[in-house]
C-alpha positions in Angstrom: 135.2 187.6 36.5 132.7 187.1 39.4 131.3 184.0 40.0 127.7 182.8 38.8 124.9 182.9 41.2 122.2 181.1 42.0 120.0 184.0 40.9 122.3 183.8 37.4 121.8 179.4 37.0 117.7 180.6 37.6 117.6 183.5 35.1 119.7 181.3 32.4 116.7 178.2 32.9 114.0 180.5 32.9 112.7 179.2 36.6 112.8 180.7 39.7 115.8 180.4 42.7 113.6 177.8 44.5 113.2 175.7 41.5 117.2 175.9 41.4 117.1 174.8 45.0 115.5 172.3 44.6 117.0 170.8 41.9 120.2 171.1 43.8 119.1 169.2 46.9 117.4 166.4 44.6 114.1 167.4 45.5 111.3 164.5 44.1 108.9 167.3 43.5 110.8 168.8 40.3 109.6 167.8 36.7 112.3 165.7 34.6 112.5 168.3 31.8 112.9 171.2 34.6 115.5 169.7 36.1 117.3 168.9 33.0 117.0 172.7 32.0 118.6 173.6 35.6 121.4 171.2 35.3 122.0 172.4 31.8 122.4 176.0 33.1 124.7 175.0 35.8 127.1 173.3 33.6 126.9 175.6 31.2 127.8 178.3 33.9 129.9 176.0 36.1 128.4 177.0 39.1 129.1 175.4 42.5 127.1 175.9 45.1 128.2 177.5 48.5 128.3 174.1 51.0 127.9 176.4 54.0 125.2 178.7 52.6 123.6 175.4 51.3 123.4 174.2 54.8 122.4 177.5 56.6 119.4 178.0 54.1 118.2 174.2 54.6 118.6 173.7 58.3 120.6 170.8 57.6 124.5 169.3 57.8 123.8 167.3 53.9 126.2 164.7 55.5 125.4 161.1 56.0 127.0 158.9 58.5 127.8 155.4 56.8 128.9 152.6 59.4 131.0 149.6 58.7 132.2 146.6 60.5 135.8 147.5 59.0 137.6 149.5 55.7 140.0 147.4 54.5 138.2 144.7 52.5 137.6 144.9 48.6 133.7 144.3 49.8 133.1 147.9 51.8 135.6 149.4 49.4 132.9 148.3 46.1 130.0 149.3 48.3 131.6 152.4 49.5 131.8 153.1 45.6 128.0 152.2 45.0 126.7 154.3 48.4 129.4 157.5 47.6 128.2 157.3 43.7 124.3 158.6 44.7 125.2 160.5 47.5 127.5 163.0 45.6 125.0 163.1 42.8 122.5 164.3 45.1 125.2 166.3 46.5 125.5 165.0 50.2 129.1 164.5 52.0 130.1 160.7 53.5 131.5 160.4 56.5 132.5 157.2 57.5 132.6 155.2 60.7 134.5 152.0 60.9 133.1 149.9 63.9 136.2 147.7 65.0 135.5 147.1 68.5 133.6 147.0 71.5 134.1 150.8 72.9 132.9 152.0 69.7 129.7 149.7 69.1 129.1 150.7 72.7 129.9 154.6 71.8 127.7 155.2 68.6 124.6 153.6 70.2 124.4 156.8 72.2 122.4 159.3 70.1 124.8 162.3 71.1 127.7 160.7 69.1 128.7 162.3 65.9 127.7 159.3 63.9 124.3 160.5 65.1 124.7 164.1 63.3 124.2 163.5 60.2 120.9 164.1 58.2 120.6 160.0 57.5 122.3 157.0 58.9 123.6 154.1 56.8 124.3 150.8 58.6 126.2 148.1 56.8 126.1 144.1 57.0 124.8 143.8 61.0 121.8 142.4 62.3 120.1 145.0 63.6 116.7 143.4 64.2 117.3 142.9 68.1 118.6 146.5 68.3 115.8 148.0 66.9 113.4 145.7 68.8 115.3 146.7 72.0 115.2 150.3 70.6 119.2 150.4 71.8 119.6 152.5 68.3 118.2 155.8 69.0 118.3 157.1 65.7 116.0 160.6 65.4 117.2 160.7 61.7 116.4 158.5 58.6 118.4 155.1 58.5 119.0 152.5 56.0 120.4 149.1 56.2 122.9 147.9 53.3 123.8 144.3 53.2 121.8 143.2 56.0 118.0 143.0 56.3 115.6 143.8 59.4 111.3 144.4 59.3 110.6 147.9 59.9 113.5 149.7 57.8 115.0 150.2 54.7 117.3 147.9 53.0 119.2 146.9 50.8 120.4 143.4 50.5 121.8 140.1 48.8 119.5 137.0 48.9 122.6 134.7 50.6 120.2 131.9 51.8 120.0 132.0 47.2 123.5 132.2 46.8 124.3 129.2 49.0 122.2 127.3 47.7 123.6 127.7 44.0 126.9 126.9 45.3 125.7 123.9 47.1 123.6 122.5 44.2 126.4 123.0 41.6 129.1 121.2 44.6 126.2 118.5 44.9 127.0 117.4 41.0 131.1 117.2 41.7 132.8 114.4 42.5 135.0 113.8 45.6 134.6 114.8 49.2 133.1 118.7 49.8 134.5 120.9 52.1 133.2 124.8 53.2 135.0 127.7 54.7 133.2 130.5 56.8 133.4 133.5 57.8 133.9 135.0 61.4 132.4 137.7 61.7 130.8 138.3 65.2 132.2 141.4 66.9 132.2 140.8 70.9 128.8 139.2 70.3 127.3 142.7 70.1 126.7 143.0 66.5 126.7 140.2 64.2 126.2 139.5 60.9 123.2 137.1 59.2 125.3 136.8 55.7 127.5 133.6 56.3 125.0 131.9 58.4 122.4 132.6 55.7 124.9 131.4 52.8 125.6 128.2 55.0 122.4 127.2 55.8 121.4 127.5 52.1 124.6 125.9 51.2 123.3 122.9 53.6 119.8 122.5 52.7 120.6 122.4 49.3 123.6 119.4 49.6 121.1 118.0 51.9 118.7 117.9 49.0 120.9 115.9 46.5 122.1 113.5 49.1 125.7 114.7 50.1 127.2 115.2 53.2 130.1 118.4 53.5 132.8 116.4 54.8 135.0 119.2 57.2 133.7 123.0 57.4 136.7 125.5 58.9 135.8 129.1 59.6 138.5 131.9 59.5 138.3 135.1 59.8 138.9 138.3 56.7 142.6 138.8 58.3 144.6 137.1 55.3 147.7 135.5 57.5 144.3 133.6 58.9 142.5 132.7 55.4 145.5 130.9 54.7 146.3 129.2 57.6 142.9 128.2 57.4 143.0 126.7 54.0 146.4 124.7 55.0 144.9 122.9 57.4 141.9 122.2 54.9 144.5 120.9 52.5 146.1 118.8 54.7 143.1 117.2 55.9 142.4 116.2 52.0 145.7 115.2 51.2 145.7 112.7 54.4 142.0 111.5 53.6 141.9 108.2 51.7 140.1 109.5 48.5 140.6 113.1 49.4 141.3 114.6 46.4 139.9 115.7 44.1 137.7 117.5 46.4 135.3 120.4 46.1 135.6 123.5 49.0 133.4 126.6 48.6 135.0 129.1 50.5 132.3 131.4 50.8 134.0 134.8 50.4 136.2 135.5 47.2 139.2 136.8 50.0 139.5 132.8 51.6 139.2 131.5 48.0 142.1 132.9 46.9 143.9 132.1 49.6 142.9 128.9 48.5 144.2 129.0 45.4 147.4 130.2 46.6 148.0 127.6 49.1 146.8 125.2 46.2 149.2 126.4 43.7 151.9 125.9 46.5 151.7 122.3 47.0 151.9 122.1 43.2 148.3 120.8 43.2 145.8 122.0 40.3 142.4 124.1 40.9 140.0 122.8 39.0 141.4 119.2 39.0 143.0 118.3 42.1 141.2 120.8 44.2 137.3 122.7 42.9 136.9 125.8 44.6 134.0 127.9 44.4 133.8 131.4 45.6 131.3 134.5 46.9 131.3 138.2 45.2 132.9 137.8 41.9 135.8 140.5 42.8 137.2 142.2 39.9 140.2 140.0 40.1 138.0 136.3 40.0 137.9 136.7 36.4 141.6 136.6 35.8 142.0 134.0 38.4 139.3 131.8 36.8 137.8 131.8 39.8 134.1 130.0 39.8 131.8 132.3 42.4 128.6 133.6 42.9 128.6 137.0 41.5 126.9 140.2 43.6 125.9 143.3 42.3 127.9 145.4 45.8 127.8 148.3 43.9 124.7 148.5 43.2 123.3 147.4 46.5 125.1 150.3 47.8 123.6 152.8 45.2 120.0 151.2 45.6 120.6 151.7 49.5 121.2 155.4 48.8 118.6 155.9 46.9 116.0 154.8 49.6 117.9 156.6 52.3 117.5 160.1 50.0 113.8 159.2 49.0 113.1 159.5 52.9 115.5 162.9 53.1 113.2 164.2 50.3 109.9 163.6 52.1 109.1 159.6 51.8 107.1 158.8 54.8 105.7 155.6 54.0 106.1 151.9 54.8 109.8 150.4 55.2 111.2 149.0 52.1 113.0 146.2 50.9 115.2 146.2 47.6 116.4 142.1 47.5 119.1 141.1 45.1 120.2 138.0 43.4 123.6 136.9 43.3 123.8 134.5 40.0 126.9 131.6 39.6 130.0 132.6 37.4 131.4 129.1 36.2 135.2 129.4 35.6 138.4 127.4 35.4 138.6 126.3 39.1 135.5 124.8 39.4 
């Protein structure tokens, strides 16, 4: 049997082949009903499209370029889910570009690179504000920010100044010394991230408001060897302060609190009692570790990040936009 056509999906909906078209490509301009007619009449002829004729007819690569300070962290892997979720609904390809060191930050801020190829750009986490300022990021096509906020251009993005200052406001009412763990995030000083310097500084302001001073802050960086190095010398501090324990530690990424917790459980010392830790994501495995964190929609940050990047691919030429979300405290056994 031959295959079905894009002539065959139009003559099954009763529209015509642009109408199909446009359906396929997402278009904004197509009525809700129409499309659900169209989509009907490709499932019910399971047709696929032709990727290559697809491109040749639209003059474009449907490929969008989504950078990312690195791959291996359950972060970028949730938002990679959220991002990849919209784009292959609106049938685009993803091709990824982890940025791990200076060559390459240096490399893809030339416009000729193939990050630069694609229909739309995603950028994830860095501060871009200076860049774009500077106009360093030569980008011709339409770009989004994810995780990361700048004026002038889509994003999509956690409220962390928020978040902190939940965590610090629920550490304000425990008892015992408080203790915070950061993030290093600063790549060759060429990129960097706002995130952790926002969660701190709303993590300060609001212990400052209730009257308590954070006793020792240690930053570490995602590599785990490192998150739990970092948390042993945090314990060690506690255990040789007079009045140490119980103490309270946000560890402001859900990776150093469980390293936390491990190095806890180790010196056969209780969370929850002997040590409170309070985390930043909610990860799908906080919930069996009773961890207490601030929880994040990633996914959907990711998918809202999408969305704006396709509304401007579809013929959006208005003002940049901002979607802000609000990260809200889990409370749980170890804090």
């Amino acid at each position: 049997m031959r295959k079905p056509t894009i002539q065959d999906v139009a003559r099954q909906a009763g529209v015509g082949v642009g109408t199909v078209s446009r359906v396929l490509n997402n278009h904004a301009a197509v009525k809700g009903a129409t499309r659900e007619t169209v989509l009907r009449a490709i499932a019910e002829l399971d047709y696929t499209p032709n990727p290559h004729a697809r491109r040749i007819a639209g003059g474009k690569s449907y490929t969008i370029s989504v950078l990312l300070p690195v791959l291996t962290t359950e972060f970028y892997a949730r938002l990679m889910d959220g991002l990849e979720a919209a784009f292959q609904e609106a049938r685009y390809d993803v091709a990824i570009f982890p940025l791990l060191d200076r060559s390459r930050l240096e490399r893809y801020l030339g416009s000729h690179t193939l990050a630069y190829q694609a229909d739309g750009l995603v950028m994830a986490t860095y501060n871009l504000t200076q860049m774009f300022h500077e106009r360093r990021l030569r980008t011709q096509q339409p770009t989004v920010l994810v995780d990361a906020h700048a004026e002038g251009v889509d994003c999509s993005y956690m409220d962390n100044v928020g978040g902190g200052a939940l965590a610090g406001e629920y550490a304000a009412d425990l008892p015992g010394p408080v203790y915070a763990i950061w993030v290093e995030t600063e790549l060759d000083q060429l990129f960097t991230t706002r995130v952790f310097e926002d969660r701190r500084a709303g993590f300060l302001r609001a212990l400052a408001a209730a009257g308590r001073p954070v006793h020792a802050e240690f930053t570490s960086s995602f590599d785990t060897l490192a998150a739990r190095n970092t948390a042993s010398t945090l314990l060690d501090d506690a255990q040789a302060t007079p009045g140490g324990l119980p103490c309270t530690v946000f560890a402001s990424a859900d990776l150093l609190a469980g390293a936390l917790l491990d190095e806890i459980r180790l010196r056969g010392l209780t969370p929850g009692q002997d040590v409170r830790v309070i985390g930043f994501d909610d990860q799908p495995w906080a919930a069996a570790r009773g961890l207490t964190t601030l929880h994040q929609p990633v996914e959907s940050m990711g998918y809202e990040a999408a969305q704006l990047l396709l509304s401007r691919l579809n013929g959006y030429r208005g003002p940049a936009r901002a979607r802000r979300f609000e990260p809200r405290l889990i409370i749980r056994e170890t804090a």
